[in-house]
SENU-897316 format. One record per residue (C-alpha): x, y, z; residue in one letter. Coordinates in pm, whole numbers, plus 50000, padded with zeros to 5 digits. Layout:
BEGIN
    xx    yy    zz r
     X     Y     Z a
...
***
This chain:
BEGIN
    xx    yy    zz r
 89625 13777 67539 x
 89541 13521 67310 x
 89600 13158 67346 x
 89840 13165 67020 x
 90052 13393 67158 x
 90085 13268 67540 x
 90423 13041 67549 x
 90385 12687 67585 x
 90282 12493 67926 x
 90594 12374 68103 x
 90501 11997 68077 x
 90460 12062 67668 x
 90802 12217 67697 x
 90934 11903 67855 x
 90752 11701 67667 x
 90886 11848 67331 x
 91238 11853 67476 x
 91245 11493 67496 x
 91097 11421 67192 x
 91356 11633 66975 x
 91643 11407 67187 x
 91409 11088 67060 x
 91349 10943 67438 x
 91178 10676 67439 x
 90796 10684 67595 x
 90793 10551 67902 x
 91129 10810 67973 x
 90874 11072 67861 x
 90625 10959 68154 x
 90858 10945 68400 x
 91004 11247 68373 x
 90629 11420 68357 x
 90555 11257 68689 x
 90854 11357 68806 x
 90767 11745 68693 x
 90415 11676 68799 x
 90524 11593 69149 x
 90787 11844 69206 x
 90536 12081 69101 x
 90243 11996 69352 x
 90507 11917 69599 x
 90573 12304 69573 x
 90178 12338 69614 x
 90139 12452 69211 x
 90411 12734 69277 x
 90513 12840 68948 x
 90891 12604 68872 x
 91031 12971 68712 x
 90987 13107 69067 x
 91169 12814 69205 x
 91562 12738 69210 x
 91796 12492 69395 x
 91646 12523 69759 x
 91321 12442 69603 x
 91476 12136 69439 x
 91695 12023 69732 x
 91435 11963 69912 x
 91203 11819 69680 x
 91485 11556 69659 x
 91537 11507 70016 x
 91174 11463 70123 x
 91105 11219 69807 x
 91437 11001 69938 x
 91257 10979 70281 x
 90956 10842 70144 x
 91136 10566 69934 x
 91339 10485 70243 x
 91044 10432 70419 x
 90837 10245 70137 x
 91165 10025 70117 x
 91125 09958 70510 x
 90775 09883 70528 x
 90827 09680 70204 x
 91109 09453 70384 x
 90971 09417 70766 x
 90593 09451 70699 x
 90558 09721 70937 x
 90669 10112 70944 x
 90938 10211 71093 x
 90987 10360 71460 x
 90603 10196 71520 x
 90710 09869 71690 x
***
């Protein structure tokens, strides 16, 4: 298969997406690194092969690190370590 006829990569999808809706540039980064992360967060698995579970808990383990950078942001220690 040629490269010409292969669709595009999902992050050029994305990218064009938010470009037709004219976000603004820094939205466009974020929401890459957001992709990006959800993405090796699933170890590289492909997002098509993905759904809701996938995403749930994508959500709920990148809440428990922002809890926890919040914590160690306000005490100057982690928590549960003294």
């Amino acid at each position: 298969m040629s490269s010409s006829s292969r669709p595009p990569k999902l992050l050029d999808q994305v990218r064009s997406a938010l470009r037709r809706k004219h976000y603004s540039l820094r939205t466009e980064e974020a929401y890459l690194g957001w992709v990006r992360r959800f993405i090796r967060f699933r170890h590289l698995r492909p997002p098509r092969e993905m759904g809701s579970r996938e995403i749930g808990t994508f959500l709920t383990w990148r809440q428990g690190k922002t809890t926890m950078s919040v914590i160690f942001a306000l005490t100057g220690r982690r928590s549960g370590h003294g």
